[in-house]
C-alpha positions as CSV (number, residue, x, y, z in Angstrom):
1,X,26.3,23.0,-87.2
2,X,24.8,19.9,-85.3
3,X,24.6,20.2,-81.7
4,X,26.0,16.8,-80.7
5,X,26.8,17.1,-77.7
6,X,24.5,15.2,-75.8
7,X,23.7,12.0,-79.0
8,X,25.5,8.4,-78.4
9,X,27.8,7.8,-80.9
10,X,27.6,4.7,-82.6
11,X,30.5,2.9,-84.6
12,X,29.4,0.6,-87.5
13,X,31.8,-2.0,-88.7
14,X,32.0,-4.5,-91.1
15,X,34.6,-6.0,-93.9
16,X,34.8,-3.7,-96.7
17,X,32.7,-0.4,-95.2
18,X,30.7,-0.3,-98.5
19,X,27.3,-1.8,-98.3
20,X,26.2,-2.8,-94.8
21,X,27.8,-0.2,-92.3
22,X,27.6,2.9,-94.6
23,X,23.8,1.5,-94.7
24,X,23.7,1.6,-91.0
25,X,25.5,5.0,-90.8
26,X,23.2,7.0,-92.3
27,X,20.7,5.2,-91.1
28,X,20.6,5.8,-87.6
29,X,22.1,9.2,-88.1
30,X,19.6,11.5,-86.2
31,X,18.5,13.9,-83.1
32,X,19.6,11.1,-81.0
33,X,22.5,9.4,-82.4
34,X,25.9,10.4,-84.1
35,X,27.3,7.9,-86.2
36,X,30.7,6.5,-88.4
37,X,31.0,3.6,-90.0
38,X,34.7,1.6,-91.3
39,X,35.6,-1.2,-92.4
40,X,38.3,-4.1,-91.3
41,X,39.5,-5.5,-94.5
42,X,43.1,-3.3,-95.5
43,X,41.0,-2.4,-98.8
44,X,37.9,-0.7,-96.7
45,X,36.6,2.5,-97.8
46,X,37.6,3.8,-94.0
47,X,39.5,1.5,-92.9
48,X,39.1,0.9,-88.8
49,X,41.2,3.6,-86.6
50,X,42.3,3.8,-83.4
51,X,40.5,7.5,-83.5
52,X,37.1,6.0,-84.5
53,X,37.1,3.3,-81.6
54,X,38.0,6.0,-78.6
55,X,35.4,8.4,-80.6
56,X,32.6,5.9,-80.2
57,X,30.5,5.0,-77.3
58,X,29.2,1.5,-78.6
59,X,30.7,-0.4,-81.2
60,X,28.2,-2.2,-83.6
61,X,29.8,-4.8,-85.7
62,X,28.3,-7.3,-88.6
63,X,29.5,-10.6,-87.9
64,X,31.0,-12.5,-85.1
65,X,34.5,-12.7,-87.0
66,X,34.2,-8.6,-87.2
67,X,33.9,-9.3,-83.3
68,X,36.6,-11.4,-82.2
69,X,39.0,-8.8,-84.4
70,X,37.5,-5.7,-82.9
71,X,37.6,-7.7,-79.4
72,X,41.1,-8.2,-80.1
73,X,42.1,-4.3,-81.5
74,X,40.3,-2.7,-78.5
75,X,42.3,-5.0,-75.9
76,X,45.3,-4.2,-77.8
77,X,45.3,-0.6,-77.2
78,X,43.3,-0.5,-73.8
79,X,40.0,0.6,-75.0
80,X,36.7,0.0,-73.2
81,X,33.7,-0.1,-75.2
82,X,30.4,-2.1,-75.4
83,X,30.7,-4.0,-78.7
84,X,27.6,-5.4,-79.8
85,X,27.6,-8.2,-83.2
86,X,24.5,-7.6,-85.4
87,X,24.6,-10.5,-87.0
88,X,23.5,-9.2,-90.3
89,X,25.1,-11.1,-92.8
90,X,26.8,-10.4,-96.0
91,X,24.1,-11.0,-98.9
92,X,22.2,-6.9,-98.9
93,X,23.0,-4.2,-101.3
94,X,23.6,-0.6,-100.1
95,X,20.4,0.4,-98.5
96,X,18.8,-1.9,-99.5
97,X,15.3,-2.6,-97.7
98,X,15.8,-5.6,-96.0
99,X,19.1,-4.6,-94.4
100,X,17.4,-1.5,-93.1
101,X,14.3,-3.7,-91.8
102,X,17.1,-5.7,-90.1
103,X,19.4,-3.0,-88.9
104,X,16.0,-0.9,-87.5
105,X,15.1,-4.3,-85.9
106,X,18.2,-5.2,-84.3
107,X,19.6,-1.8,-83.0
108,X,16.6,-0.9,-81.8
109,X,16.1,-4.1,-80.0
110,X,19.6,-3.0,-78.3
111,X,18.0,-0.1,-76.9
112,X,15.0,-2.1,-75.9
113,X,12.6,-0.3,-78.2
């Protein structure tokens, strides 16, 4: 069993949770982070829960639309988390390698690494 007691956990979320937050889930998986990933559109392969955003520590979304709904879903049900828009785009296949240049390059960057 991990120990995760002590790792950030980080929330990936996109539209569909198939290509780019799965990507960035088991990505960034490691000693220092735990993560999930879902997805906003009602046909997501997780779809978003209330669960998953009081889990998390930092939300990471996609796009600024994933933003303004996630802004909008955490105000609804009193929920403070930093939420943090990638800006990644919708054009990269499931782990593919320039989404995970990207995604290496723009987390990181959040941690100012």
């Amino acid at each position: 069993m991990k120990n995760t007691k002590n790792k950030v956990k980080l929330l990936f979320v996109c539209s569909q949770n198939r290509l780019r937050s799965p990507t960035a889930e088991i990505l960034f998986d490691n000693e220092r982070f735990e993560t999930d990933s879902a997805g906003l559109n009602e046909d997501a392969n997780q779809l978003i829960t209330v669960d998953l955003l009081l889990w998390s520590d930092i939300i990471f979304c996609m796009e600024k639309s994933h933003k303004k709904k996630l802004s909008k879903l955490l105000k609804h049900y009193n929920i403070d988390r930093q939420l943090i828009c990638l800006n990644i785009p919708d054009e990269f296949e499931f782990l593919e390698s320039g989404l995970i240049e990207l995604l290496n390059k723009k987390v990181y960057d959040y941690f100012g690494e």
